[in-house]
C-alpha positions in Angstrom: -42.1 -0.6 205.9 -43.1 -3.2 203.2 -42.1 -7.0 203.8 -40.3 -7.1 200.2 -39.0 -4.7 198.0 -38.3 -4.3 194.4 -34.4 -2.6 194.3 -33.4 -5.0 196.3 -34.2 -8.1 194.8 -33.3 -7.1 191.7 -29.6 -5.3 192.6 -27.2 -4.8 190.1 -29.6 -6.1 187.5 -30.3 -5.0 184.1 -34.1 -5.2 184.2 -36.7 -5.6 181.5 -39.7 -3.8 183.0 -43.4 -4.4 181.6 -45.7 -1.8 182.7 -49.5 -1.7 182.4 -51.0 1.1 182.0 -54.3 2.1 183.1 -57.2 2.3 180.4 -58.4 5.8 181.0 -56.4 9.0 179.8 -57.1 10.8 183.1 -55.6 7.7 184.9 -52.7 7.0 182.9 -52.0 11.2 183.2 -52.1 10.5 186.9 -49.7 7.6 186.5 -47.4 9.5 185.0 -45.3 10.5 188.3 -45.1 6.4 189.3 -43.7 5.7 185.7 -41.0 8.0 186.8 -40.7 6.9 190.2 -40.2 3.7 188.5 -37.2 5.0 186.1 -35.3 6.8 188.9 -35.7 3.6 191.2 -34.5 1.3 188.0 -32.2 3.4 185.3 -30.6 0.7 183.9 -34.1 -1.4 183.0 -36.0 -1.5 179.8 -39.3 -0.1 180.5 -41.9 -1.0 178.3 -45.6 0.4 178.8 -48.1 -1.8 177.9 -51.3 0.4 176.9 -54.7 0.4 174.9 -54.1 2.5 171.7 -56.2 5.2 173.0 -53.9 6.3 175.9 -50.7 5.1 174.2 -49.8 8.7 173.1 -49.2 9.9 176.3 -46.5 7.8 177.4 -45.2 7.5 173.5 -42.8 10.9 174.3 -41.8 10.2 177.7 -38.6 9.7 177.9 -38.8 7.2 181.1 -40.3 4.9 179.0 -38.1 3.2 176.0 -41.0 1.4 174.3 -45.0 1.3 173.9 -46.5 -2.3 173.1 -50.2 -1.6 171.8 -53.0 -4.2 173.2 -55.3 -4.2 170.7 -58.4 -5.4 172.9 -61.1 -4.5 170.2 -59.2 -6.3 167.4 -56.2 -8.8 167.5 -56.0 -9.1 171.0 -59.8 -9.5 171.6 -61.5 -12.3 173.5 -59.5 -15.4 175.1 -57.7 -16.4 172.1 -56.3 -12.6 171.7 -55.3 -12.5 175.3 -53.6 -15.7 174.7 -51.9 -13.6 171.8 -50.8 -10.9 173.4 -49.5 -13.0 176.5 -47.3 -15.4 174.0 -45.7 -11.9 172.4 -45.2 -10.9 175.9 -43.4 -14.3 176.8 -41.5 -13.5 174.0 -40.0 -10.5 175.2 -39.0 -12.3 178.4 -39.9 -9.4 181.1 -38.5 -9.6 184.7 -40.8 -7.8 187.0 -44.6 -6.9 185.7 -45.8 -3.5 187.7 -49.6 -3.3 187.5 -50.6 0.3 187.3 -54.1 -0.8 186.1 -56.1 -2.7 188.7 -58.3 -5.2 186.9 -57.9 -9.1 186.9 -57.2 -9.2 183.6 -53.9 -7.3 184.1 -52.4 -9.4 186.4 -53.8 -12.9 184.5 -51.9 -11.9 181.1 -49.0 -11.1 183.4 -49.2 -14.4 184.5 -49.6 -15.6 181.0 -46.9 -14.0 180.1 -44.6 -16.6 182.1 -43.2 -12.8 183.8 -41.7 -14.1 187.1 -42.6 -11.1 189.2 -45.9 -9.3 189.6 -46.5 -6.4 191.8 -49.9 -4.4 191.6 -52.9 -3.6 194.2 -54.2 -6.5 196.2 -57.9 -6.4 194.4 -60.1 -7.5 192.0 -59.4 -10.8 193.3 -56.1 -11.7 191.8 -54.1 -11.6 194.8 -52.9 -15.5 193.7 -51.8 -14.1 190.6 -49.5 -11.5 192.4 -46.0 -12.1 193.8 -46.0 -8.7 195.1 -49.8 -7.5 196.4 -50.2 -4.4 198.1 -53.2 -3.4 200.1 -55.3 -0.3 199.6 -55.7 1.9 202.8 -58.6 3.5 203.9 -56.1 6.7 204.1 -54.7 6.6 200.7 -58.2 6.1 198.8 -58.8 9.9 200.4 -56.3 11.2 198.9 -56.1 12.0 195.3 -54.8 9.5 192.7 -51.8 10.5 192.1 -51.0 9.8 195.8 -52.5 6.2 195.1 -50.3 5.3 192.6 -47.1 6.8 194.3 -48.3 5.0 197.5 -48.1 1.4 195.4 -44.6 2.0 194.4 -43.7 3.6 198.0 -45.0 -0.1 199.2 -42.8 -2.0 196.8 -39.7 -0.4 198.4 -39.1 2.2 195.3 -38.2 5.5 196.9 -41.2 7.9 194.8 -40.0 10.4 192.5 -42.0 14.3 193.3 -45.2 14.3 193.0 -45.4 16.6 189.9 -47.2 15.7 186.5 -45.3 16.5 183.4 -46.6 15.2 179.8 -43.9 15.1 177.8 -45.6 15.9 174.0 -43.5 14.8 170.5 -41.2 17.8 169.1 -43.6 17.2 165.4 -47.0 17.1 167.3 -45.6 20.4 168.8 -44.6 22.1 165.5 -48.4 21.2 163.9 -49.8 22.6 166.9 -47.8 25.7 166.8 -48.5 26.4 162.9 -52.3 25.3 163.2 -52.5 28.4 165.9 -50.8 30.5 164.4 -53.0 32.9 162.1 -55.6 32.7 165.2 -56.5 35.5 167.4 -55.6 35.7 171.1 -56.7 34.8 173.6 -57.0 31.4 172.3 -60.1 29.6 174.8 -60.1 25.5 174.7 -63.6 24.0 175.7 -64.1 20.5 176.5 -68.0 19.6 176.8 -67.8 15.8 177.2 -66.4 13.6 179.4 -66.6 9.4 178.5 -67.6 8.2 181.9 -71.2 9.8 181.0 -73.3 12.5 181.1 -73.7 13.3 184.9 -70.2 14.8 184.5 -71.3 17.4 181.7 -72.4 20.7 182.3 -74.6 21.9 179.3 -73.1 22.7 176.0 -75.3 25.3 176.4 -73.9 26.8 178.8 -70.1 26.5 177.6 -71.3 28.4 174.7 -72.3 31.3 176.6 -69.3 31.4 178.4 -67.1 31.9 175.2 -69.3 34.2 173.8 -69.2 36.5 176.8 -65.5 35.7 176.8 -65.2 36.5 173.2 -67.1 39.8 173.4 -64.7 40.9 175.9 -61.5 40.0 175.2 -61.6 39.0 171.7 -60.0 35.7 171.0 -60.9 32.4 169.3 -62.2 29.3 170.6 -61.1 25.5 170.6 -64.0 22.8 171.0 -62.3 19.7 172.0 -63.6 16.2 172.6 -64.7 13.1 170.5 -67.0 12.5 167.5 -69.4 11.9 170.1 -68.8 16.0 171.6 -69.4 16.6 168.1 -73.6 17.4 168.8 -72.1 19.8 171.6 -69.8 21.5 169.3 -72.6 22.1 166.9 -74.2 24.0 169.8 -71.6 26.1 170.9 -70.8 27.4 167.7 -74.7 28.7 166.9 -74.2 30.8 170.6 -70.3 31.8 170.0 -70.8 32.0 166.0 -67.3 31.0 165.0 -65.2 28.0 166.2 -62.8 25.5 165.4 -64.7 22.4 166.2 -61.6 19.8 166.8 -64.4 17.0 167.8 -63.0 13.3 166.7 -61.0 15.1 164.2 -57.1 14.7 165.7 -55.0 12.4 167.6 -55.0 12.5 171.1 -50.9 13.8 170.5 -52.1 16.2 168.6 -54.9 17.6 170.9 -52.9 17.1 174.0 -50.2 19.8 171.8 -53.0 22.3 171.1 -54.4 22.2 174.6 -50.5 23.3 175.4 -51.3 26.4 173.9 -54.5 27.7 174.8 -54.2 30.6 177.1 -57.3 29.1 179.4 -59.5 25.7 179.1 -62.6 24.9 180.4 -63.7 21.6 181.2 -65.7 19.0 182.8 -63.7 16.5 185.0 -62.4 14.2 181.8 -59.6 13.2 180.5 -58.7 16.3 178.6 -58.8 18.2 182.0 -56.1 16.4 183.7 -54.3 16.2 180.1 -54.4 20.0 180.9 -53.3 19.9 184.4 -50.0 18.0 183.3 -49.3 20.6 180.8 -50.2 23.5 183.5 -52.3 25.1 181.3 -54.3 27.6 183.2 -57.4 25.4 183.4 -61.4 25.4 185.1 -62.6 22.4 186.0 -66.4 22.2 186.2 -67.4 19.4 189.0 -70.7 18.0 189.8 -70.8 14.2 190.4 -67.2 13.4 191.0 -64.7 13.9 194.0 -62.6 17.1 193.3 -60.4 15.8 195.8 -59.5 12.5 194.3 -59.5 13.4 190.6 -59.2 16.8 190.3 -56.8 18.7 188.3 -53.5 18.4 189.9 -52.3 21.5 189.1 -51.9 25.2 190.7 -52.7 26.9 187.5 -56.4 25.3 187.9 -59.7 27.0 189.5 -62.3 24.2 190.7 -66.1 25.7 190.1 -68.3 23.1 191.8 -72.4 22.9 193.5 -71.8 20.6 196.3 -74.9 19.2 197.2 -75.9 16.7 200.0 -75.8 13.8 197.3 -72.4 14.6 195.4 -70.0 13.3 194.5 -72.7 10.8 193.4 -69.9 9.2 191.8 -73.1 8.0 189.1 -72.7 8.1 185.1 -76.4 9.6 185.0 -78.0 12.0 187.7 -80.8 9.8 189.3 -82.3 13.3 190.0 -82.5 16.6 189.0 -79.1 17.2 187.6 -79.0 20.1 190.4 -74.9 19.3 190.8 -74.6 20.8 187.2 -77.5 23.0 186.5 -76.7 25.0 189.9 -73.2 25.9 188.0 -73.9 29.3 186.8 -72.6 31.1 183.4 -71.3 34.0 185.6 -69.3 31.5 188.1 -67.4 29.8 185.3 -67.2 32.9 183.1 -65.4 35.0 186.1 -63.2 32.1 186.9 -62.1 32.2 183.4 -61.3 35.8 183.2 -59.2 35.5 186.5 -57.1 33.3 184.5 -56.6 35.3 181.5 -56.0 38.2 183.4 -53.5 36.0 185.8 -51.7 35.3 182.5 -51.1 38.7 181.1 -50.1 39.6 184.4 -47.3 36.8 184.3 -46.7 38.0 180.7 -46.1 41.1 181.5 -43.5 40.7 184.5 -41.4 38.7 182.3 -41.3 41.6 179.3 -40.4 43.7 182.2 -37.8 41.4 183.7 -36.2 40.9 179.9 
């Protein structure tokens, strides 16, 4: 049982709630059952998500959050007279309780900056002096995948967790562009995500990905998606000389307004990024290609996802660039992912079918 908790300290209390949200998009996906941990634990509070713009759209529909205040880390917020910044707006606001999704020092110091009277996060990157509320990381919990971690932080603050289910709530208008821009496209429609930020050691070959939706366009007919940034964009540019037509959607929408088209793609294939567990949350049917990361801690939490993976002495390497041979990846075969794919599709008619039949 934890020494302190957070409902009852502040009982009968009409909280203001700062959260900070993690800096990754596959993180802050994973978050997403603690934020509403937090909101069935505290109904009455104000919750307020603090968030780099980049992730900010995925917590912008949800309705367990009632605000999103940008930190602008790259431009008015940047350095230590923008963190100043941002921590006097923050006083400003006059928070209660801080809740450290994100683990970095820097969280917790513009917390304290902020003049927010309690803190709660992980006990780590050395900031346990700045924490009114640390909790400890067990060995146990770092095995399990992160949505467990972040349930387990609010389980140790006394909240009583929420399911462990993700659900990505997307904006009604993000929805209806989505919906229109698919419209006059053939079905099947097949998302493909070549990139992944962390680096390269995650990505199986453009190449490859290209052959997969040509040999999945040639048999089932269809269109194809290419997701990803402007930096994806050289990968796009390869897939589309092996598949011969795509819609190359590389650093060319919102995050809102991929997240809405990767809604409605009937399968998507991806390396562990972002964009996959984006995928996971909106259980589309999904295959996740794995080489150098831990499918067990990071991958897709859903049960409308295959896992195609070469697991190798050395992996997960957890590197950004293979210090070898790239085996992890190159060992992934056309046929594996292609088959896994197809499985999905044909999963999805089936499902398609049984509720024609049930109408």
């Amino acid at each position: 049982m934890p020494s302190f908790t957070l409902p009852s300290q502040f009982a009968g209390q009409h909280l203001s709630i700062l959260v900070r949200a993690t800096n990754w998009i596959g993180d802050a996906i994973m978050t997403l059952p603690a934020v509403k941990t937090i909101r069935a634990n505290f109904p009455k509070a104000k919750i307020t998500v603090l968030a780099q713009p980049w992730v900010a759209d995925i917590f912008t529909a949800n309705p367990h959050v009632d605000r999103v205040i940008l930190y602008h880390k790259k431009s008015s917020h940047a350095g230590v007279i923008g963190m100043w910044r941002l921590s006097q707006e923050l006083a400003a606001e006059k928070f209660d309780l801080a809740i450290l999704l994100q683990n970095a020092f820097e969280a917790a110091l513009i917390a304290k900056l902020s003049r927010i009277p309690v803190i709660a996060g992980f006990n780590r990157d050395a900031r346990r002096l700045l924490l009114t509320h640390p909790v400890t990381i067990s060995k146990e919990i770092r095995r399990k995948h992160q949505v467990f971690y972040y349930q387990h932080l609010m389980e140790e603050l006394g909240l009583t967790p929420s399911e462990n289910t993700l659900h990505l709530h997307l904006d009604e208008a993000d929805r209806r562009w989505a919906k229109e821009f698919v419209d006059t496209l053939p079905r099947p429609i097949i998302g493909l995500n070549p990139g992944a930020a962390y680096g390269p050691a995650k990505c199986w070959p453009a190449e490859r990905y290209g052959e997969v939706a040509h040999n999945v366009l040639s048999s089932c007919g269809g269109s194809v998606l290419v997701f990803g940034t402007r930096d994806d964009t050289q990968a796009a540019e390869k897939i589309g000389q092996q598949v011969g037509s795509i819609t190359d959607l590389t650093g060319k929408t919102t995050l809102a307004k991929a997240m809405a088209l990767i809604d409605l793609c009937n399968t998507f294939i991806t390396n562990d990024s972002g964009l996959m567990h984006v995928a996971a949350a909106l259980t589309t049917p999904l295959v996740a290609i794995f080489g150098s990361t831990d499918s067990v801690a990071t991958g897709p939490f859903s049960n409308n996802a295959i896992i195609v993976k070469n697991t190798l002495p050395c992996s997960p390497c957890l590197k950004t660039h293979c210090p070898t041979n790239f085996e992890c990846m190159k060992g992934i075969s056309v046929t594996e992912v292609e088959n896994a794919v197809l499985t999905l599709l044909k999963r999805g008619e089936a499902g398609r079918r049984l509720e024609m039949e049930g109408n």
